[in-house]
N, C-alpha and C positions, 0 to 999 in steps of 0.2 A: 504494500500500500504506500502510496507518494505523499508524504505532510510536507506543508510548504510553511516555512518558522518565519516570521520577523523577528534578529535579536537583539535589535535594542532599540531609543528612543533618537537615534542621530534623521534626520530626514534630509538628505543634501539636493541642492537645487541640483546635481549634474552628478548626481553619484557616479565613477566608472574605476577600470581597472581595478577590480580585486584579484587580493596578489593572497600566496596561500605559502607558508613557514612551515613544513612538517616540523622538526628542529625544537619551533617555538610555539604551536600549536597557537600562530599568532595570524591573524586577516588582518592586510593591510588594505586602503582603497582610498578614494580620492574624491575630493568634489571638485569638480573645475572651473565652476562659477562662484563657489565659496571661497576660493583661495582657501584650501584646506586640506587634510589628510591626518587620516585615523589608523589605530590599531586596537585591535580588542582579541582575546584570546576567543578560540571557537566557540568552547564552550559556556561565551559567557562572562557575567564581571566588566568593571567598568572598564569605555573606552576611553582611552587617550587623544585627543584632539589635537592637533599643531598647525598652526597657520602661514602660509608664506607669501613673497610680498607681490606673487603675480599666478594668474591661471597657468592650474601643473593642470596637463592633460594626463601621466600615470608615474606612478614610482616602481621600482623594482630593488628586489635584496640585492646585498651584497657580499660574496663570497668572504668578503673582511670584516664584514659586519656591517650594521647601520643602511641605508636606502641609496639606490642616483632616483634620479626626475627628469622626465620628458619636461620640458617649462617653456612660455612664453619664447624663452631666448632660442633655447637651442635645449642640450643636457646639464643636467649641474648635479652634483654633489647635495646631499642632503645633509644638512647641521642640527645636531641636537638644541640650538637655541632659536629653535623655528622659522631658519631663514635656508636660505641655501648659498651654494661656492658656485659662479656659471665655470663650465670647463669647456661646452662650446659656445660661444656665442656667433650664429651666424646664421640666424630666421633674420626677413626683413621684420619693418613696424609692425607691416598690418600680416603678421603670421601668427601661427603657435603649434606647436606637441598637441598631439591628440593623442591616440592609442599608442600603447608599447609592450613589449613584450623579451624577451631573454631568451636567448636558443640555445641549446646543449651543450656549444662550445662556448659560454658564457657571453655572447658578445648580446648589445643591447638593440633592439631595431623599433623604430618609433615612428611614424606618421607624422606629417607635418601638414595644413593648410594655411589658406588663408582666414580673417576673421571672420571675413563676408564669404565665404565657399565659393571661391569663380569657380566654375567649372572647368577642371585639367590642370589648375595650380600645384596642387599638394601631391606629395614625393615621398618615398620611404628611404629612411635612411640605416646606417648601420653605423656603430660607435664600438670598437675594438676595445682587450684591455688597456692596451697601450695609449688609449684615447684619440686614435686615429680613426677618422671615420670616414665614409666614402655616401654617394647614395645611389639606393641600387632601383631603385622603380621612380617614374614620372608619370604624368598627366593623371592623374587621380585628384578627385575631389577631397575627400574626407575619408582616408584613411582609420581602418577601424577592424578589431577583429583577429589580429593576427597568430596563427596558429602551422605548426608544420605535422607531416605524418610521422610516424615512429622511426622511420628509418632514414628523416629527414631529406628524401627524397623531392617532396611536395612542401609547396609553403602555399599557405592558401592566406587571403584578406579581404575584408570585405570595403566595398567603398560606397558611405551607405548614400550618399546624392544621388549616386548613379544606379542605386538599387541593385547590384551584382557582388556576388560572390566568387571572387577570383581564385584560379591555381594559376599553379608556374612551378616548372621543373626547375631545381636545386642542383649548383654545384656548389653544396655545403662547402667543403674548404675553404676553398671562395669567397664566401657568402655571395654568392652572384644568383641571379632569375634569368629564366630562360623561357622561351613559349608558353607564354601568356596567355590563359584560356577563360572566358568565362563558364561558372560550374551552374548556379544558376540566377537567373535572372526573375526578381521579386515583384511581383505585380504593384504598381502604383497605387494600392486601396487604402491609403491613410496609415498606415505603420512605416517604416521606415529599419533593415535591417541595420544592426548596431555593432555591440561588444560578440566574440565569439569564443568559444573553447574547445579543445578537441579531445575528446576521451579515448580511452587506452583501445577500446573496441573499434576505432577510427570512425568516429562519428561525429559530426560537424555542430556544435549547438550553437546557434544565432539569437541573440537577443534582441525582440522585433520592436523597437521604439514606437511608442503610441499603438502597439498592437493587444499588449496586453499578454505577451505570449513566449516561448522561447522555442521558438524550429528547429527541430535535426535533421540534418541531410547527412547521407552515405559521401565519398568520397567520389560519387560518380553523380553527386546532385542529386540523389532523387531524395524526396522527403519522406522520413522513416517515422516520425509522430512529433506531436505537438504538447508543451507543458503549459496548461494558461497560469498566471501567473494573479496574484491581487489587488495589481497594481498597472497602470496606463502604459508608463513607461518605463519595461525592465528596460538595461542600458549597455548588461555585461555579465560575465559569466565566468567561475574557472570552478575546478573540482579541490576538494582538501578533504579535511579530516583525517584520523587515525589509519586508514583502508582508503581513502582518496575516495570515498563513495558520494561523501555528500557534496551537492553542486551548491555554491556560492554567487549568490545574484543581486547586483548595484540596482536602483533606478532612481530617477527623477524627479524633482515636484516641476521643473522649471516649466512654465508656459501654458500652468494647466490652471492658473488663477481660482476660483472659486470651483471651480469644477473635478479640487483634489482633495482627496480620500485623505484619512488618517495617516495610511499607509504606505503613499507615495514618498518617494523617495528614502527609503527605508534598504537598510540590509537584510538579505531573506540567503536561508539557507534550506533545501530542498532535499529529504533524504528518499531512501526506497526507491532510485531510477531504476535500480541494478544497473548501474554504469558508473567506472571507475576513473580515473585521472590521476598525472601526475602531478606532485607537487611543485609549486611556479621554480624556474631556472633561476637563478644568481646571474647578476652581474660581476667578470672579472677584473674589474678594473678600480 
């Protein structure tokens, strides 16, 4: 049977990126319209709140300890006195970090757009340990999503203006993309796909913004089942817990003015998918 938990009282205008600590049995996530980011143990107990001085689109651990941050500028370094260190700075004004994520070989790869979402602006980039970074994808809207297969073969992302779910062949070493494919293409009906995660069973789960819902797709797009969710706008998704069973879900109050529930924008943890994940990758640098 599937319970779907809210655990705690935080409601973020832009909840996303939740990041999952086996180690520290610690959820980390982000509001990126609060200028904010929290930590709360899974099971519960107060969260910690910490503020910084510009929109973090995600944070990720760090193999040394302590967090980095996709941010307004570029990447920075996260400070225990609730600021951060920039270490790239090289977004124009009107950019920012959206989505990010950590792959196997520890390096950091993050989403960039504009404020305003021109269409074909925003770019995927990659941040090594050595803190040399390159970017390996273009003309994307709104990077969002990003997840690879087991064998790092595939790296898929969603780009959620343009409503598709993208793969591209990996030369992992590299970090390099290759043949670009659209996996599927989201109907235009008022949802909008968002944050995504990929379970051990290679299944794709999309967090459908203003849908109310969270979609899995197979590895070959086809849609395998649906989790509705209690909320308007889940926004993001990743697995934790003790067994990596239970799935971990951000979402939004932002833009739903009078027309939002208690509930929105709320951390929700989902157990009984029978679907398992790994715990989020380190940053090595």
């Amino acid at each position: 049977m599937t319970t779907i938990n809210c655990v705690n009282e935080i409601r973020s205008e832009v909840g996303e990126g939740p990041n999952w600590d086996a180690g520290t049995s610690t959820i980390s996530w982000v509001d990126i319209a609060g200028k904010l980011w929290f930590e709360q143990n899974i099971d519960g107990g107060p969260v910690t709140t910490h503020s910084v001085p510009e929109v973090i689109g995600a944070i990720v651990g760090r193999k040394k300890g302590g967090y980095y941050a996709a941010t307004k500028e570029g990447f920075a370094e996260l400070n225990p006195d609730n600021g951060w260190k920039i270490t790239k700075n090289f977004l124009k004004e009107d950019e920012r970090m959206n989505d990010a994520k950590v792959d196997s070989a520890g390096r950091f790869w993050a989403g960039s757009c504009t404020m305003d979402m021109v269409p074909g602006t925003g770019a995927l980039h990659v941040l090594s340990g050595d803190l040399t970074m390159k970017t390996v994808a273009t003309g994307i809207t709104l990077p969002n999503g990003l997840a690879w297969s087991a064998d790092n073969s595939y790296f898929y992302h969603v780009d959620s203006m343009q409503h598709v779910l993208t793969s591209y062949e990996v030369d992992f070493e590299n970090a390099e993309l290759h043949n670009k494919k659209t996996l599927v293409s989201f109907p235009d009906d008022g949802s909008v796909p968002d944050g995504m995660c990929i379970s051990n069973e290679g299944l794709l789960l999309v967090a459908m913004w203003g849908g109310s819902r969270i979609e899995i797709y197979d590895q070959q797009g086809k849609k395998q089942s649906v989790i509705d969710m209690p909320v308007k706008q889940p926004s993001s998704c990743t697995f934790g817990g003790a067994n990596g069973d239970r799935l971990i879900v951000t979402s939004a109050r932002a833009s739903l003015g009078a027309t939002a529930n208690e509930l929105d924008g709320g951390l929700f943890i989902v157990d009984g998918l029978g679907l398992t994940g790994a715990q989020s990758e380190k940053f090595n640098g």
